[in-house]
C-alpha positions in Angstrom: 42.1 -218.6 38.0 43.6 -216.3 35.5 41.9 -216.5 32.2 44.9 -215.8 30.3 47.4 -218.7 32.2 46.5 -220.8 28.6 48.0 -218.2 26.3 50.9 -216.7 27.4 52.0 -215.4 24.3 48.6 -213.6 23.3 49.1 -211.8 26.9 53.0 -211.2 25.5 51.6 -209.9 22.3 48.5 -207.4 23.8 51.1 -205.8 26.2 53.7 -205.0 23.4 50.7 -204.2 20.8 49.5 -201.7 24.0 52.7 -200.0 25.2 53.4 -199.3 21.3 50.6 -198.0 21.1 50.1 -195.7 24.1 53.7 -194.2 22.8 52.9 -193.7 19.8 49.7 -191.2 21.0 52.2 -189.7 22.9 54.8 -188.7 20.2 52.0 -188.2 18.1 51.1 -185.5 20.7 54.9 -184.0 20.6 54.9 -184.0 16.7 52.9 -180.5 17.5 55.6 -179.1 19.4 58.0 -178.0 16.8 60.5 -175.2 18.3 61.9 -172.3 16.1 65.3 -173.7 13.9 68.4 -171.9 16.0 68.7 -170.3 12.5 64.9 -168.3 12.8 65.9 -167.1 16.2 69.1 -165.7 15.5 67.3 -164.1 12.5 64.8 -162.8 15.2 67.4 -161.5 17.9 69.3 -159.6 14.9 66.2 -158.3 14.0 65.1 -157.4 17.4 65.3 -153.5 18.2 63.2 -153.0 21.0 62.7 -154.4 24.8 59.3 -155.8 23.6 61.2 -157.5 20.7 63.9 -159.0 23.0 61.1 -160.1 25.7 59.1 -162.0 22.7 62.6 -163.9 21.9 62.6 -164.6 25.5 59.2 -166.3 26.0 60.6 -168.6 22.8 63.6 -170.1 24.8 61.3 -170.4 28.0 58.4 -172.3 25.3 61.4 -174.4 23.9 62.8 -174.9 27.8 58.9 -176.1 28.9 58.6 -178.0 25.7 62.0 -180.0 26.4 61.7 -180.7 30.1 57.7 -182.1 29.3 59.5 -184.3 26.9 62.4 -185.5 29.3 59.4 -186.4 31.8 57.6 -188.2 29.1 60.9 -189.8 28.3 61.6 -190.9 31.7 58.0 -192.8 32.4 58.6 -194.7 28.9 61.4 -195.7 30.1 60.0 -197.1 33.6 57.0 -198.5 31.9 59.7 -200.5 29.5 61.4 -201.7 32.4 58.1 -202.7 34.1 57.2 -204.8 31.0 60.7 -206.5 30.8 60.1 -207.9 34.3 56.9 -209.3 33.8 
């Protein structure tokens, strides 16, 4: 028997209370990730007279690329745990 059959609501309440919670470790964890302004790295490719410079300004876009697709795939599993909750 299912100890929680008697209070629907509280088991309604502790999911929600969870899933906002878990997301909101999560975002706290992307709140680190803050890419250059477009304006900083235009400032840095006008400034940018050698290869070395111009390689540095490319491991920016590939940080900013890695950063973006992490979040799309943190994105997506929000998005299918949500759905999971709505169907319970």
């Amino acid at each position: 028997m299912c100890m929680n059959q008697g209070h629907p609501r509280r088991t309604s309440s502790l999911r929600a209370f969870a899933f906002v919670f878990a997301t909101a470790l999560i975002l706290a964890g992307c709140a680190t990730e803050t890419p250059l302004a477009p304006q900083d790295i235009l400032q840095h490719v006008e400034n940018a007279p050698t290869e070395s410079d111009h390689r540095g300004i490319t491991a920016i876009y590939e940080q900013q690329a890695g950063t973006a697709r992490r979040l799309l795939v943190r994105a997506s599993n929000h998005l299918r745990q949500k759905r999971g909750f709505e169907t319970r």
